[in-house]
N, C-alpha and C positions, 0 to 999 in steps of 0.2 A: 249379825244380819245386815246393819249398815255397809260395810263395804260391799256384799253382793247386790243391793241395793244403788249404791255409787256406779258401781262399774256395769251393769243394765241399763243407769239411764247414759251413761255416757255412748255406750255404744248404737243407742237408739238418735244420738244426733248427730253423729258422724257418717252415716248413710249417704248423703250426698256431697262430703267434703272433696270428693275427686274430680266430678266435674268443676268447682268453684277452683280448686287448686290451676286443672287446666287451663280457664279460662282469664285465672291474674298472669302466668307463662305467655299466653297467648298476645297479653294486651301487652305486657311487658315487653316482649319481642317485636312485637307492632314501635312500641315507644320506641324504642331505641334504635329500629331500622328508619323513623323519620327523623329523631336526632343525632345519632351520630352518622351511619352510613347513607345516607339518602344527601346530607350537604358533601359529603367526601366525594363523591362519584359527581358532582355540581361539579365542586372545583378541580378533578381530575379531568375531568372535560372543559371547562374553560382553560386549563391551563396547555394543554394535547392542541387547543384550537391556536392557542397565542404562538404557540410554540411551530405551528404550520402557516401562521402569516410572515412568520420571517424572512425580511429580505433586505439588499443592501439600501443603504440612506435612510433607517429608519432609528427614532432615537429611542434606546431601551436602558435600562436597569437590573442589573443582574441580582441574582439573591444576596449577594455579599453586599449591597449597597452601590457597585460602582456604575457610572453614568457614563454611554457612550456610543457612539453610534456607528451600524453593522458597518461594515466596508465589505466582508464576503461571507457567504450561506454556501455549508455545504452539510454531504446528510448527517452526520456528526455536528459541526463544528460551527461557530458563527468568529467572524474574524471583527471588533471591536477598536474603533478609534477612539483612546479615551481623553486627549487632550491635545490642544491648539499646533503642539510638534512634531506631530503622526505617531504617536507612540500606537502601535498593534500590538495588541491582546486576544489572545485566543482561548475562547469558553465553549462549553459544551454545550448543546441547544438545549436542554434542560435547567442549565443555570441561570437564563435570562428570566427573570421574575414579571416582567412589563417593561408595555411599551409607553415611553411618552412621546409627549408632542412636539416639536422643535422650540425652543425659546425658553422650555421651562425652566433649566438653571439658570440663565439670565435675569428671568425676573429675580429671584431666590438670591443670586448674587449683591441686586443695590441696595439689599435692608440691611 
């Protein structure tokens, strides 16, 4: 008689275990749309915006690290001066990571 006992009272607490199931999925889904996809869609939007200021004489940094500044914007392409002998380099306008300021390897150069 104990186990019919057991399994009567288990089934008498389990009665509303499907709304609480739904509502940790709910929260759960909530968490994770304001930690992972809610800053992704930030930075895909700031990046869409960096990426439509582009134009020539401005000094930028591409994802691979190199420092150098546009010479020509086209809908593709950004044409890149990267050192004091005109050397042109040609990147995609997605591969410029940021833009900086004018001066800032300079300072970075006398330490």
């Amino acid at each position: 008689m104990a186990p019919a006992v057991f399994l009567a009272s288990t089934a008498d607490t389990s009665s509303g275990g499907g709304i609480a199931q739904i509502a940790i999925f709910a929260v759960f889904g909530v968490g994770l749309y304001f930690l992972l996809i809610r800053p992704q869609q930030k930075r895909q939007k700031q990046q869409q915006s960096l990426i439509e200021k582009l134009e020539p004489g401005l000094d930028v940094v591409t994802v691979g690290g190199l420092h150098g500044t546009i010479d020509d914007v086209s809908d593709a392409w950004v044409d890149l001066t990267v050192d004091q002998d005109g050397t042109v380099l040609r990147f995609q306008r997605q591969a410029i990571a940021s833009i900086t300021r004018p001066g800032d390897e300079d300072e970075n150069e006398d330490e």
